[in-house]
C-alpha positions as CSV (number, residue, x, y, z in Angstrom):
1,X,0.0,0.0,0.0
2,X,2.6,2.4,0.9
3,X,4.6,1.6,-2.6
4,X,1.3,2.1,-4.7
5,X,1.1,5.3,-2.6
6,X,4.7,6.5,-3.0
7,X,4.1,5.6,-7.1
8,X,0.6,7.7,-7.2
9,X,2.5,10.6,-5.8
10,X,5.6,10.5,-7.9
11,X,3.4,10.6,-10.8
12,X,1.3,13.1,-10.1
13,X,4.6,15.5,-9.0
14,X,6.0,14.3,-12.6
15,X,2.9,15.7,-14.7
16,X,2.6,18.8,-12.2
17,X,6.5,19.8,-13.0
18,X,6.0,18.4,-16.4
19,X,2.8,21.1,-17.1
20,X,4.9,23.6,-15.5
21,X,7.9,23.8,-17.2
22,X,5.9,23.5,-20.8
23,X,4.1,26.8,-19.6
24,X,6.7,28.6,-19.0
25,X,9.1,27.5,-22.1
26,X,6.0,28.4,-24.2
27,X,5.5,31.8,-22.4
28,X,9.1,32.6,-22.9
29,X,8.9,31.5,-26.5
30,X,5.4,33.0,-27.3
31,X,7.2,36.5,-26.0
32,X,10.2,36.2,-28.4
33,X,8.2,35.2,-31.6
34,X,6.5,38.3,-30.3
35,X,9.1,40.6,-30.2
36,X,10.0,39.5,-33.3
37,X,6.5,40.4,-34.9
38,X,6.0,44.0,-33.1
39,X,9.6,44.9,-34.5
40,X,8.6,44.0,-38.0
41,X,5.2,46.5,-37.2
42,X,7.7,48.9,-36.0
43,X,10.1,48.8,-38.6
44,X,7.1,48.5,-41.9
45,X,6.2,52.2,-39.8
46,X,8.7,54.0,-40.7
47,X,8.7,52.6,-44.6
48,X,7.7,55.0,-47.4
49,X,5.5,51.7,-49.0
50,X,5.5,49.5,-46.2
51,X,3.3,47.0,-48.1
52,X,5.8,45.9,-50.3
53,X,8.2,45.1,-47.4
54,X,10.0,41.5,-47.3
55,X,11.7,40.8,-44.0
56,X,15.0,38.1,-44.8
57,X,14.2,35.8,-42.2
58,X,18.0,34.3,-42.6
59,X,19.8,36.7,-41.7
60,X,17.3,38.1,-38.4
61,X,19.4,37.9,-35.2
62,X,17.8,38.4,-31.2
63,X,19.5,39.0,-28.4
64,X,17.1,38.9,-24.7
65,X,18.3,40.9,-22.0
66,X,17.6,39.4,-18.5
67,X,14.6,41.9,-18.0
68,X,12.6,41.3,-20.9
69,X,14.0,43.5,-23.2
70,X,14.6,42.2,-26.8
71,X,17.4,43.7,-29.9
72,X,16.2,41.9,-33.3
73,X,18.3,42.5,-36.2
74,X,17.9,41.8,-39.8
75,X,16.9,42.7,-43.4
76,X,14.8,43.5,-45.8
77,X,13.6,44.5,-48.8
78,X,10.9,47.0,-49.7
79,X,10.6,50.3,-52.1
80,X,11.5,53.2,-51.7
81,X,9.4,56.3,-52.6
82,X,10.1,56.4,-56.2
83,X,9.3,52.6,-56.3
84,X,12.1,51.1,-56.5
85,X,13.5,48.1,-54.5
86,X,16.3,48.9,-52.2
87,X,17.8,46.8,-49.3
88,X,17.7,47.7,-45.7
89,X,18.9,46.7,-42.3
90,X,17.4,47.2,-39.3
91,X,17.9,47.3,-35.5
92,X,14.9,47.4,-32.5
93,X,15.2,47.3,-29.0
94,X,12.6,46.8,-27.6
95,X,10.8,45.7,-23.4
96,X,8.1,43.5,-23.0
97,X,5.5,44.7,-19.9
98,X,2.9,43.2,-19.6
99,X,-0.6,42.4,-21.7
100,X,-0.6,39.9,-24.5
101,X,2.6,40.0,-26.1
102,X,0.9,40.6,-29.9
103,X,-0.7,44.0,-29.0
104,X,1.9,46.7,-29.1
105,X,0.6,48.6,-26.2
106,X,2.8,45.8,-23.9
107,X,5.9,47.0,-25.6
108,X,8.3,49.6,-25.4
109,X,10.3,50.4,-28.0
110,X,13.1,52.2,-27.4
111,X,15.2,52.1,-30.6
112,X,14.0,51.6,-34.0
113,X,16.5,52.1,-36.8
114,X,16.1,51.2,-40.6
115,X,19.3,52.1,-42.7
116,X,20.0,51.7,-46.0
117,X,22.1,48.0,-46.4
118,X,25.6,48.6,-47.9
């Protein structure tokens, strides 16, 4: 009785761990694809036609701070005001609040720099 006992309770502290670790990798994870997502908003802002912009998922770099705060990196493609294509790079920092992590009003950005990609 005491073995069957000792077994119940060993598997129900596996599945408890087990269901809390998978929330909080996903969390983590759900905030970083995030990040990623609001940048590309922030960056397709500051385009002249930000319609025709096509973000080089390749070459896209993040970097997370301990307290949230996320730098993506990367490049694109989009036109310029006299429609034609150029490439560009781009740099955002941005921090994570609170909220759900798709709605820009839980981010701050504090950088946000799109540059011409020499």
């Amino acid at each position: 009785m005491v073995i069957f006992a000792a077994i119940i309770i060993a598997i129900i502290y596996a599945v408890f761990q087990g269901i809390n670790s998978d929330s909080a990798g996903d969390s983590s994870d759900e905030i970083q694809a995030a990040a990623f997502q609001i940048a590309k908003q922030e960056v397709k802002s500051q385009l002249n036609n930000p319609a025709t912009a096509d973000f080089s998922l390749m070459s896209v770099t993040r970097e997370k701070f301990g307290d949230n705060t996320y730098r993506i990196k990367g490049t694109l493609t989009a036109e310029n005001s006299f429609g034609v294509e150029q490439a560009l790079r781009y740099t955002v920092t941005l921090t994570y609040f609170e909220g759900n992590p798709l709605d820009r009003s839980s981010w701050n950005i504090t950088t946000c720099e799109v540059k011409e990609n020499r």
